[in-house]
N, C-alpha and C positions, 0 to 999 in steps of 0.2 A: 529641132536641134537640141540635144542635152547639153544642160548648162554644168556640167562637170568639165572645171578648169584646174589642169594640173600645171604651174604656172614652170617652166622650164626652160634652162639656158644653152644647155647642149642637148641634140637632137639625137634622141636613143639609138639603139643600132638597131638596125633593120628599117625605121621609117622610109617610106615612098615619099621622097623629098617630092618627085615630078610629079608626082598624082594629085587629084584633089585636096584640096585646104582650105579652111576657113581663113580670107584675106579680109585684114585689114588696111585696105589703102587711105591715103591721109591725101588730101590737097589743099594745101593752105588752112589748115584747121577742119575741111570736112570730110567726112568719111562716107565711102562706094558701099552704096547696099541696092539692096536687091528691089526691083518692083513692087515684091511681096513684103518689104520694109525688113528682109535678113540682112545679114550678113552674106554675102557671097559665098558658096560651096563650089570652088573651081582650079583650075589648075594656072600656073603663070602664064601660060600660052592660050588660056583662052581670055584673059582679064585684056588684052590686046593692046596692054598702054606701057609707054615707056619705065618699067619699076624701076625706081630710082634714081629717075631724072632732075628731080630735086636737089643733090647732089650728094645725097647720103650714100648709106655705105651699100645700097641694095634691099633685098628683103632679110628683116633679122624674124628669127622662130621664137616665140612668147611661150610654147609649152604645147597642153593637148588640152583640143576641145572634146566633152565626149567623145573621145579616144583618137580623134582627128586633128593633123598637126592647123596650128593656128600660126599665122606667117604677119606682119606688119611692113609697111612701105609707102615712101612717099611717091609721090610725080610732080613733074613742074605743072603753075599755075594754068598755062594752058591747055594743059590733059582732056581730054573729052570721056564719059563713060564710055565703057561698052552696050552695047543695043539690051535692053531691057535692065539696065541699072542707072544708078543717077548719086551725084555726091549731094550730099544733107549738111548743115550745120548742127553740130555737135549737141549744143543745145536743142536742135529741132527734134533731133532722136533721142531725147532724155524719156520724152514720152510715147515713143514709139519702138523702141525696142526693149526687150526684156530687160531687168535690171542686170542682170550677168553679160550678157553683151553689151549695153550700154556701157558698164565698166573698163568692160574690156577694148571696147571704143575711144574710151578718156588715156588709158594705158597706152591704147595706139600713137595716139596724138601725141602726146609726152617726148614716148621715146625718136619719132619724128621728127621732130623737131630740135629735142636735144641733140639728133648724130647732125642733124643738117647745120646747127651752128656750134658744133663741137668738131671740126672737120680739121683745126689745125689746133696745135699746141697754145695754149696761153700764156706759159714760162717763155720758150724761145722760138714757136709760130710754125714748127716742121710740122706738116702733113700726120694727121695721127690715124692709128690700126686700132681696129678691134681687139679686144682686151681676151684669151682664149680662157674660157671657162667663166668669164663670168659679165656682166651686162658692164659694160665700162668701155671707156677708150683711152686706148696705149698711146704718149709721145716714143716713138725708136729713139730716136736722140738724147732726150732727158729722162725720162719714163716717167714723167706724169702723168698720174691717172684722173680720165676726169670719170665721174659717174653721173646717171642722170637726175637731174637739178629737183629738188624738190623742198620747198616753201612751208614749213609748219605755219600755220596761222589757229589761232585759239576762237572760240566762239565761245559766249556764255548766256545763261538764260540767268537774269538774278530777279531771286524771289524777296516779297517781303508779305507778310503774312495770307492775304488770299491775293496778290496782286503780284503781276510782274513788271520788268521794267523793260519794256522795246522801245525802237529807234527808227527812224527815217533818215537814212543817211545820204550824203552827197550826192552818191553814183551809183542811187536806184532807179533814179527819171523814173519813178514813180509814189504816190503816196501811198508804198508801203512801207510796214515798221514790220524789224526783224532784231534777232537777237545782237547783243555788240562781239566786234571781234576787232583780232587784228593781228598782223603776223606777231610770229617771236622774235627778238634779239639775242644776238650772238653772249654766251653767258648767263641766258635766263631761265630761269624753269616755268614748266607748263604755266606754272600757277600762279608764278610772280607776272608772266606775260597776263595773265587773268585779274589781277588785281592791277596793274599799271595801265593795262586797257581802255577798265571799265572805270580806272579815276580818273584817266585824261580824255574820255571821251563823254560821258557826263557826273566827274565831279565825284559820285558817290562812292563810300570805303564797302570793302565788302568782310565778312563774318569767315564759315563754314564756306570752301570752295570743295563739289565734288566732281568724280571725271563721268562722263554717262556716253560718249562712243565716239567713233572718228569717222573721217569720211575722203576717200581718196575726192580731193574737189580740181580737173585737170580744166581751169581756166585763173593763169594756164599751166600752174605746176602745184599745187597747194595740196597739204592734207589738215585736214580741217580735223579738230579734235575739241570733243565737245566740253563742258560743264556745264553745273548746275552750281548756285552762290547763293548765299544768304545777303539780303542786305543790313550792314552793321549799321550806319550812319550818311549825315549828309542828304543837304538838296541836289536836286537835278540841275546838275550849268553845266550847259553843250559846250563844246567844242566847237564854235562856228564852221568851222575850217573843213571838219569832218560830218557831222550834226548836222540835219534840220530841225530836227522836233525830236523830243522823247518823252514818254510819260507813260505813268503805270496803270496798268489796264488790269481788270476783274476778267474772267470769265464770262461774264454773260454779256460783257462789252466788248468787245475784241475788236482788232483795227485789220485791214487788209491786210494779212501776213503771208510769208513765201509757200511757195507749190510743194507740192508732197515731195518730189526728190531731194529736197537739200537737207541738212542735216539740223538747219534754224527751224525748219518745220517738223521736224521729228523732239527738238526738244520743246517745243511750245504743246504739239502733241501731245508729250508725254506728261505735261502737265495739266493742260484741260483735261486730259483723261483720270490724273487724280484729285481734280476739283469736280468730278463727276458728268464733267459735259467733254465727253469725248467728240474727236470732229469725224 
């Protein structure tokens, strides 16, 4: 399959809506692939399951796959695959499918679940339509637009001369340590989220904040948006509440840290790699 994604809201003229499509079905957070661990190449009438039983608005069109229209949809929880597919949890295909489809699988989920609880008005509770032209949902009665829900949260990797500072936090149920983060507040900027983070979660002030990439993260609506910090000052005092352990680790000490999809292993990566011990 080419992983060329043309990401699109209105379905060009000429497309074969009935013909073959690269379907993203959703149920209850997992998504319908193939035996062969794809993505489904099929048409609506062969995928044999209720689309949009869940109670959204049907299948919405995400754009083109390798030039093939790419469809998204929920079904209710008790859907069954069709004969030689089977639904995965989301996480379970982070390392089973290509990183472009796997994306494009988080993308699914999202919007999924935003139409199934975006189905009535929040101002005054009427029934709402699809928004024409563009990814949204229309109130008739009031015209409120809602669009789909999406969570900045900041991650940082802070340096202080050949050492960095990782964490173990609450809700790894694991002894792993990973970079700090936490969402934004309403009125803050990237980097003030960056500094009030990393001083309410252990204490320390930070120097030189820089940005270093983001990462669509759909569990279950986040985009994660990286740095890199200098540490200025101050001891390490957890956050109990948030915190179990934190402490600063050399390179050639390292603690169990997260799997290559997340965006906390790409910046710890990106540092052991200029401390000369690439992973």
């Amino acid at each position: 399959m080419s992983d060329v994604f043309v990401p699109l809201v209105r379905i060009p003229e000429g497309t074969d809506t009935a013909g073959p499509g690269h379907w993203l079905v959703v149920r209850s957070g997992e998504v319908l692939v193939g035996d062969d661990g794809e993505l489904p190449l099929a048409t609506a009438a062969d995928l044999g399951a209720d689309l949009g039983a869940d109670g959204g608005d049907g299948p919405l069109f995400l754009g083109l796959l390798g030039g093939v229209p790419i469809w998204t949809v929920g079904v209710g929880a008790e859907a069954e695959p069709p004969d030689g597919m089977r639904f995965d949890q989301l996480r379970v295909l982070s390392g089973r499918l290509p990183e472009r489809q796997w994306a494009l699988a988080g993308r699914a989920v999202q919007l999924v679940e935003w139409g199934r609880t975006h189905r009535f008005c929040g101002r005054c509770g009427t029934r709402t339509e699809p928004s024409p032209g563009e990814r949204a949902k229309r109130c008739p009665e009031c015209g409120l637009l809602a669009f789909p829900r999406l969570a900045p949260a900041v991650i940082t990797l802070v340096e202080r001369d050949h050492e960095v500072l990782l964490a173990n936090g609450r809700t790894f149920g694991a002894p792993m340590y990973s970079c700090l983060a936490g969402f934004v507040e309403p009125g803050e900027t990237l980097e003030e989220a960056v500094r009030r983070e990393v001083g309410e979660e252990v204490g320390v002030q930070l120097g030189e904040v820089r940005y270093f990439a983001s990462q669509p993260w759909p569990f279950p609506h986040s985009l994660m948006v990286g740095f890199t910090a200098d540490w200025a000052s101050g001891d390490i005092e957890i956050d109990p509440e948030e915190i179990v352990d934190a402490a600063w680790f050399r390179a050639d000490a390292m603690p169990l840290i997260p799997p290559g999809l997340s965006i906390a292993r790409w910046l710890i990566d990106n540092w052991l790699g200029r401390q000369g011990r690439p992973r």
